[in-house]
C-alpha positions as CSV (number, residue, x, y, z in Angstrom):
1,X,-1.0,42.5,14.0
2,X,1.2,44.6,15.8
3,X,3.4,41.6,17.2
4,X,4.8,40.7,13.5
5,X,4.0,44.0,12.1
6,X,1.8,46.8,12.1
7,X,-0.3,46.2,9.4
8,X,0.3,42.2,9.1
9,X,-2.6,40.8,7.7
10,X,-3.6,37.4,6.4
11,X,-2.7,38.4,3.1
12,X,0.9,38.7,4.2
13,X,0.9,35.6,5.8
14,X,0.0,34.0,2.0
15,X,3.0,36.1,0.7
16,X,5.3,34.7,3.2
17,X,4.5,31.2,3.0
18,X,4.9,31.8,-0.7
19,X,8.1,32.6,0.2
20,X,8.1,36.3,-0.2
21,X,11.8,37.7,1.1
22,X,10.4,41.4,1.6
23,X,7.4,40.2,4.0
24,X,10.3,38.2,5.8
25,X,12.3,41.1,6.5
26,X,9.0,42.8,8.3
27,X,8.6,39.5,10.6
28,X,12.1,39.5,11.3
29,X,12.5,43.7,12.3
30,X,9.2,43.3,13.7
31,X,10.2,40.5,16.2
32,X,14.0,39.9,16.2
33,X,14.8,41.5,19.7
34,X,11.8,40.4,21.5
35,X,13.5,36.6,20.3
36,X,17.0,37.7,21.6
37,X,15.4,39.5,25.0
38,X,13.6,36.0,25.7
39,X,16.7,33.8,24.9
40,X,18.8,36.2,27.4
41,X,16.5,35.4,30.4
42,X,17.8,31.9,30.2
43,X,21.4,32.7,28.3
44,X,23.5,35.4,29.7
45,X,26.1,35.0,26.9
46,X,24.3,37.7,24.4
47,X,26.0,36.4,21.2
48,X,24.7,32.9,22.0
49,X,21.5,34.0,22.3
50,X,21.5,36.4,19.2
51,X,22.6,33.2,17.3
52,X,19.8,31.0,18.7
53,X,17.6,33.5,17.4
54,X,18.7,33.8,13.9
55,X,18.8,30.3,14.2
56,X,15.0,30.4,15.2
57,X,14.4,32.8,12.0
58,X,15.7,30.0,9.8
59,X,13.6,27.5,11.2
60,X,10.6,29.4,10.5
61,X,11.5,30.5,7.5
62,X,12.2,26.7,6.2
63,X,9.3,25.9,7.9
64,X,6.9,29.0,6.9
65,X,4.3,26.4,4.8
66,X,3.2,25.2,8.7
67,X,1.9,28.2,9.4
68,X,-1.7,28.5,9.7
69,X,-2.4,31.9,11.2
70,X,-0.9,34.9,11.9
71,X,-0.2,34.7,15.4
72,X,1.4,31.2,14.8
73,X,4.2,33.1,13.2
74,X,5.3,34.6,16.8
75,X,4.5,30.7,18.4
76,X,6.8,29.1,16.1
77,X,9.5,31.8,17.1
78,X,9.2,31.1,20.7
79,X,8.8,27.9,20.6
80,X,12.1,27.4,18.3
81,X,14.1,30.0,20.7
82,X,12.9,27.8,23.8
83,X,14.1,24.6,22.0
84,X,17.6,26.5,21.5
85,X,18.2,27.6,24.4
86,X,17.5,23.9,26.0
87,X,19.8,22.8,23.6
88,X,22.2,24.9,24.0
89,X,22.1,24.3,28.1
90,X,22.3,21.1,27.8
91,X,25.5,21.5,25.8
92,X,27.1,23.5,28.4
93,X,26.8,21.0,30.7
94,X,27.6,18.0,28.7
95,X,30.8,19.7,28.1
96,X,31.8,21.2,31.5
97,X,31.0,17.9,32.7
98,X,33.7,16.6,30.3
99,X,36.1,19.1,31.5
100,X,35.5,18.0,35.0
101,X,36.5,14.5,33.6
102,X,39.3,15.2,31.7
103,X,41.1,17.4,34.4
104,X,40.7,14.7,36.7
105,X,41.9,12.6,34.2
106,X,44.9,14.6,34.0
107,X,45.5,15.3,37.5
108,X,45.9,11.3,38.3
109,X,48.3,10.5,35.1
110,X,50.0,13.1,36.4
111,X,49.9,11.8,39.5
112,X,50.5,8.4,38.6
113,X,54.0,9.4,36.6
114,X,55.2,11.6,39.9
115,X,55.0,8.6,41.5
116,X,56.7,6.4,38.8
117,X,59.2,8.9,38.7
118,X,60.5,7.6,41.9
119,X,62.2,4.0,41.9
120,X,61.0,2.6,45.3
121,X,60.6,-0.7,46.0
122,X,58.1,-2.3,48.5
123,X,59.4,-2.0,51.5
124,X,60.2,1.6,50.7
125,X,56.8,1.6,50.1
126,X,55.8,0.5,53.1
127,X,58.1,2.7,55.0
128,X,56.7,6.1,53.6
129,X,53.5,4.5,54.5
130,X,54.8,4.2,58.2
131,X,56.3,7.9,57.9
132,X,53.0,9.4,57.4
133,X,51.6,7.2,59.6
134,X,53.9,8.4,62.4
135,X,53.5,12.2,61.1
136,X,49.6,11.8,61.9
137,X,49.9,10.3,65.2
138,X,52.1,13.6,66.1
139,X,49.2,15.6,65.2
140,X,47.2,17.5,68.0
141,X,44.2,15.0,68.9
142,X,41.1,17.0,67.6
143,X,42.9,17.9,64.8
144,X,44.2,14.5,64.0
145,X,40.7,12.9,64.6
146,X,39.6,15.3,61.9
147,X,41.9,14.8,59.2
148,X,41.4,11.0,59.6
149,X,37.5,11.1,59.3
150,X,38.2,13.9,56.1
151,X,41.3,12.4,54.3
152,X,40.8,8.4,55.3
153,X,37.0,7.4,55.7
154,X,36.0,10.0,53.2
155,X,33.7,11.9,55.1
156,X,32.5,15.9,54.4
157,X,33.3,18.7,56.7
158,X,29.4,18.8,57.5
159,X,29.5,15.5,58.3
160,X,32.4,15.7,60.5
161,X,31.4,18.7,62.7
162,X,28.2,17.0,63.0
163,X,29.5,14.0,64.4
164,X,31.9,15.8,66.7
165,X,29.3,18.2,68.2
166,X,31.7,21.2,66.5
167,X,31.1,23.9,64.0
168,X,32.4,23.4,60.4
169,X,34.7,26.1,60.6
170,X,36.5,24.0,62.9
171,X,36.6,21.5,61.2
172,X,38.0,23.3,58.0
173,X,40.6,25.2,60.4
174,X,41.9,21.5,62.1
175,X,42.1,20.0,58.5
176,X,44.6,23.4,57.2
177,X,46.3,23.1,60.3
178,X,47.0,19.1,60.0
179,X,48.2,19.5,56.4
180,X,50.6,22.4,57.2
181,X,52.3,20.0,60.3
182,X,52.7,17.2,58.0
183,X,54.0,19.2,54.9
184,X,56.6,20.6,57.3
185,X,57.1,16.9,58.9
186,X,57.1,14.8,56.0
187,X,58.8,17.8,53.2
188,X,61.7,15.5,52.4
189,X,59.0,13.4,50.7
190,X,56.3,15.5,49.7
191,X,55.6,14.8,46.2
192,X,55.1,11.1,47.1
193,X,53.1,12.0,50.8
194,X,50.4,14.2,48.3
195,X,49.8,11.4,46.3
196,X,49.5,8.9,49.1
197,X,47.1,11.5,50.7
């Protein structure tokens, strides 16, 4: 059976599941970078996929008294190579996904100690508030209409050049030009105006 080896027979398959090392060896030459070539179709980091194969050979070998036929040699191979590889994508996710979280994590304790850094009471408070305020109204009219709609109600640049009837580079080009006027209007207070926006 030329997709374990050459001259694999049913005789083989006895020694194996005996658990002959030296008929191992023959299924593992035989079929080792077919394993690898599948898992790199779905894995473009090689070594992971080199490992998920090994790890596949394991499996089969701890597993080699389920085998029934020849050909379910190459099935369980597959099939334990397609279970890594979900695995293994599902990890990747799991933990970008926490790396999202964490950075964001970071970003607002950071954040929140900028702005504890500053002793400000409430009516200082309130008077930065009326600062930016008054930095925003200055703003050109299209491009203060737009950084409103992005920065205050939340809304996507798709969204926004939608509603407007305008093209989404515009939009993008009125919100850099909005936040360069006000950095330059309110720069006495940045660190404080970036955290409030």
């Amino acid at each position: 059976m030329n997709t374990v080896g050459s001259k694999f027979n049913e005789i083989d398959l006895l020694l194996f599941k005996s658990g002959d090392e030296k008929t191992f060896e023959v299924i593992f030459d035989a079929n080792y970078e077919a394993i690898v070539g599948f898992c790199t179709q779905f894995i473009p980091d090689v070594d992971a996929s080199k490992s998920i194969a090994q790890q596949a050979f394991i499996n089969l070998w701890l597993n080699r008294y389920k085998v029934e036929r020849v050909s379910g040699i190459r099935a369980f191979l597959y099939t334990a190579a397609k279970t890594g590889c979900l695995n293994y994508l599902r990890h990747e996710k799991y933990k970008m996904h926490y790396e999202k979280k964490a950075t964001a994590e970071k970003e607002n304790r950071l954040n929140q100690e900028i702005l504890q850094s500053f002793q400000f009471n409430r009516l200082e408070y309130i008077e930065l508030e009326e600062m930016i305020q008054a930095a925003i109204e200055k703003l050109p009219e299209k491009c203060r209409v737009v950084f409103i709609k992005s920065r205050f109600e939340g809304k996507k640049n798709k969204e926004i050049a939608e509603e407007l009837g305008i093209a989404v580079k515009s939009v993008e080009s009125n919100i850099t030009r909005a936040l360069k006027i006000l950095r330059e209007e309110l720069k006495d207070v940045l660190p404080l105006v970036l955290f409030l926006l």
